[in-house]
PLY file of the C-alpha trace (Angstrom):
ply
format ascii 1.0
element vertex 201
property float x
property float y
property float z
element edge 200
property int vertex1
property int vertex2
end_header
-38.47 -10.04 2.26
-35.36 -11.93 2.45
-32.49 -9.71 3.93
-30.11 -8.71 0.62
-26.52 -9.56 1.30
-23.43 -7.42 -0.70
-21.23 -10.39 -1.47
-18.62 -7.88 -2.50
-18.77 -6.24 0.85
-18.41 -9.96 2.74
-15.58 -10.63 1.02
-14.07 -7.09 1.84
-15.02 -7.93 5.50
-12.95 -11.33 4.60
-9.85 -9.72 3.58
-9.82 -7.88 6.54
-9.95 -10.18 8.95
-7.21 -11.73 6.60
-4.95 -8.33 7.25
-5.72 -8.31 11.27
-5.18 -12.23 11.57
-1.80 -11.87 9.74
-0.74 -8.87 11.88
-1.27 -10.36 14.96
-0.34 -13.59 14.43
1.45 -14.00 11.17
1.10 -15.04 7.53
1.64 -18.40 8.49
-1.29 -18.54 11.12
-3.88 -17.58 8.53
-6.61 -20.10 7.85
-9.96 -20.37 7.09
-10.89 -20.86 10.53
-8.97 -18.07 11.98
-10.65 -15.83 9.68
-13.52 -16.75 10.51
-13.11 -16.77 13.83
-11.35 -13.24 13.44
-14.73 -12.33 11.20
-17.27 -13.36 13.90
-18.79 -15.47 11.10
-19.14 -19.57 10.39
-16.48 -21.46 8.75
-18.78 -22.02 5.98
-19.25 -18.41 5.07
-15.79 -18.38 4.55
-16.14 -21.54 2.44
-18.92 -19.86 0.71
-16.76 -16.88 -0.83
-13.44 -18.72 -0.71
-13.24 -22.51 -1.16
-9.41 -22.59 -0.54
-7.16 -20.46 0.95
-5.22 -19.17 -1.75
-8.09 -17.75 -3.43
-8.97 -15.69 -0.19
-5.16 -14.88 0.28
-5.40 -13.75 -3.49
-8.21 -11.97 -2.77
-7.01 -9.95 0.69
-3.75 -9.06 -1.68
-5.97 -7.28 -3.74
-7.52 -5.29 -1.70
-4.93 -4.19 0.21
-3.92 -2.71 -3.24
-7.54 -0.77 -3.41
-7.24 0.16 0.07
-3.66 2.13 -0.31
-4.91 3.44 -3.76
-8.26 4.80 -1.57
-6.48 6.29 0.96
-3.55 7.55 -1.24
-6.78 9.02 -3.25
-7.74 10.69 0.02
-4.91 12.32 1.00
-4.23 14.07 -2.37
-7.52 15.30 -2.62
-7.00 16.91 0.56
-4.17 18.92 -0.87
-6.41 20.59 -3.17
-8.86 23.33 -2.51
-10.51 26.44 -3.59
-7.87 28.84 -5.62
-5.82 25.83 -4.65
-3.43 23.88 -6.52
-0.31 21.79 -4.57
2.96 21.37 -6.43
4.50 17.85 -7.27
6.54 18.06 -5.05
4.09 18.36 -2.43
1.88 15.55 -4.39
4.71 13.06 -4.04
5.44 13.46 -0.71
1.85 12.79 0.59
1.89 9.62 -1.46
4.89 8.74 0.09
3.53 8.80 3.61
0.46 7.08 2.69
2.46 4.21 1.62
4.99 3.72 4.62
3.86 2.48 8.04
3.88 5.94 10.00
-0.23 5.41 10.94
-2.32 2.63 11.80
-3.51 1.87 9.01
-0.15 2.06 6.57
1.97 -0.28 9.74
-1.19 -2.89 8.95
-0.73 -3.08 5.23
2.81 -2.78 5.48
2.98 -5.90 7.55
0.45 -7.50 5.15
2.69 -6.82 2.28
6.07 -8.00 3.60
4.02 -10.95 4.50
2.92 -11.89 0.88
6.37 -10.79 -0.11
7.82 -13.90 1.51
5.28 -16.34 0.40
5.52 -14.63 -3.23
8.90 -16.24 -3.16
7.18 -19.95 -4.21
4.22 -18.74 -4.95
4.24 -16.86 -8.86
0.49 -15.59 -8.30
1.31 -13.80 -5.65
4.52 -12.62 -7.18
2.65 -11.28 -10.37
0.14 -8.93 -8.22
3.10 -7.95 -6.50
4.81 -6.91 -9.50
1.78 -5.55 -11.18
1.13 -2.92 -7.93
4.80 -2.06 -8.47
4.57 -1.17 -12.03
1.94 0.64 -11.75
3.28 2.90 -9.00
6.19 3.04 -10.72
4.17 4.33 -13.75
2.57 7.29 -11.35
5.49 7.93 -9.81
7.74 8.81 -13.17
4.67 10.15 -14.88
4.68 12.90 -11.79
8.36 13.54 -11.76
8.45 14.33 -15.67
5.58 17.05 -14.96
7.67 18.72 -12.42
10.12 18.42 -14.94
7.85 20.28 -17.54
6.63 22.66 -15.32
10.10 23.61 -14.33
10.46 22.49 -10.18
12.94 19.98 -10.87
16.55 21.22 -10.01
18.88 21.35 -12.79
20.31 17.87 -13.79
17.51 15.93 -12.36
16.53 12.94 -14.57
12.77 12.12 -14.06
13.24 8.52 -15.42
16.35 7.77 -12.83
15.15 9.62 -9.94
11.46 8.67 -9.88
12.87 4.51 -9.25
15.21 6.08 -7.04
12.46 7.79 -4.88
10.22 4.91 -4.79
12.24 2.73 -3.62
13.97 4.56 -1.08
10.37 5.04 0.03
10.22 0.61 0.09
13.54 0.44 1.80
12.34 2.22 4.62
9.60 0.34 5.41
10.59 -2.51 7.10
13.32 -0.16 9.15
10.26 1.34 10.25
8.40 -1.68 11.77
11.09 -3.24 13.52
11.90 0.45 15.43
14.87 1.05 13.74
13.76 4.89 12.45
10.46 6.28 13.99
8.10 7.55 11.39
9.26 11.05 11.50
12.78 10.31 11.18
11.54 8.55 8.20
10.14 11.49 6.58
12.69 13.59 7.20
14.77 11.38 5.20
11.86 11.64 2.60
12.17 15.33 2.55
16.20 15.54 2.59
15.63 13.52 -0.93
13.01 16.14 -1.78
14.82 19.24 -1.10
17.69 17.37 -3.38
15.48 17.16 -6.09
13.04 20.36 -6.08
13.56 23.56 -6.23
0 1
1 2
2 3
3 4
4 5
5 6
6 7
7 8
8 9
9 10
10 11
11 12
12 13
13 14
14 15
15 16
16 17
17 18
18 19
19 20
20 21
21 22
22 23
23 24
24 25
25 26
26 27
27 28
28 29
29 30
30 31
31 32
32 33
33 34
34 35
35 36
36 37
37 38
38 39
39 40
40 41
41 42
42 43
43 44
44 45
45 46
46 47
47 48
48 49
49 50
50 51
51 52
52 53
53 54
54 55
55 56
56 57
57 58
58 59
59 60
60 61
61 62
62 63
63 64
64 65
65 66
66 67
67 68
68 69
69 70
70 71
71 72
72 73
73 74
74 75
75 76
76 77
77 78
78 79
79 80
80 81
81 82
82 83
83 84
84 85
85 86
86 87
87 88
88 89
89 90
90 91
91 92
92 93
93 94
94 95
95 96
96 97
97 98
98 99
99 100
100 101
101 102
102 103
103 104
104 105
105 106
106 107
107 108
108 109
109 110
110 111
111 112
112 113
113 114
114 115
115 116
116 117
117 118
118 119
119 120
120 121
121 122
122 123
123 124
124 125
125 126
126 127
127 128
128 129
129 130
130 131
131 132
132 133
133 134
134 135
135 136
136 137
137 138
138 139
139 140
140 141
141 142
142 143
143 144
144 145
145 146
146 147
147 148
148 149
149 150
150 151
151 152
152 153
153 154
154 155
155 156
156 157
157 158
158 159
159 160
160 161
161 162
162 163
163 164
164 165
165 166
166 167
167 168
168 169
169 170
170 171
171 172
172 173
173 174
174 175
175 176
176 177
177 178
178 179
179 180
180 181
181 182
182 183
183 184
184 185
185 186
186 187
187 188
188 189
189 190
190 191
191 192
192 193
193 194
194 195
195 196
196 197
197 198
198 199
199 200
């Protein structure tokens, strides 16, 4: 019998050859050949999934947003455990480290996202995924603040709806710092948990 291929799979395999060709060489290097070539596969498999390049760029952006959402998945199940239940607190700050670049695999999808950031700049499809992951983070992120709210482990005076934003993107901002050298990862956190301990009780 004929060998039964997962076409979803390939094109996972696709997108990340997309994310290693664009960290090692830069948005601007990615092609169809050099994912292939990055793939170990022929230049028509890549053809096969993705006739032009923006749909397989469209593509890898996607999955990068599966892949953080599967790892971020990861780590807060971790948290919990038998007669075990973490605080928000504790919640949001292991989402925060999954989404800045303090391990190998949060650097490579950092670098993939501040690549698509630039080219989402004339390129609206790229934009609206961008904006979409935002939203949606942004969505978690205030949704979790106004249950530590409820639950009382807010410090009084916190507003869930201002500091939630505030958070995130403090979390954003300190992501390209990060790859450049600027702060090492644990200096990074610690300015994560400074903002914490402001916030929590």
């Amino acid at each position: 019998m004929p060998k039964q291929v997962d076409h979803e799979q390939r094109r996972r395999l696709l997108a990340e050859a997309v994310f290693a060709v664009i960290g090692t060489r830069g948005f601007e290097a990615v092609s169809l050949r050099d994912v292939a070539e990055q793939a170990g596969v022929s230049m028509g498999t890549v053809q096969h999934y993705f006739p032009a390049k923006q749909q397989m760029l469209l593509f890898a952006l996607a999955h990068m947003r599966e892949r953080v959402l599967a790892r971020l998945q990861t780590a807060l199940a971790a948290l919990h455990g038998p007669g075990r239940e973490p605080g928000r607190r504790e919640l949001i700050r292991a989402a925060t480290a999954v989404m800045l670049p303090v391990d190998g695999p949060g650097r490579e999808e950092a670098c993939v996202n501040i690549a698509f950031f630039s080219a989402a700049t004339v390129t609206p499809e790229y934009a609206r995924q961008l904006r979409d992951g935002y939203a949606r983070i942004l969505t978690v992120t205030v949704a979790s603040f106004r249950e530590a709210a409820r639950l009382g482990e807010l410090r009084d005076g916190i507003d869930p709806e201002v500091e939630a934003p505030a958070m995130y993107f403090l979390t954003q901002g300190l992501v390209g710092p990060i790859l450049i050298g600027l702060y090492r990862p644990a200096e990074a956190l610690a300015l994560i948990d400074a903002q914490l301990d402001r916030l929590f009780r």
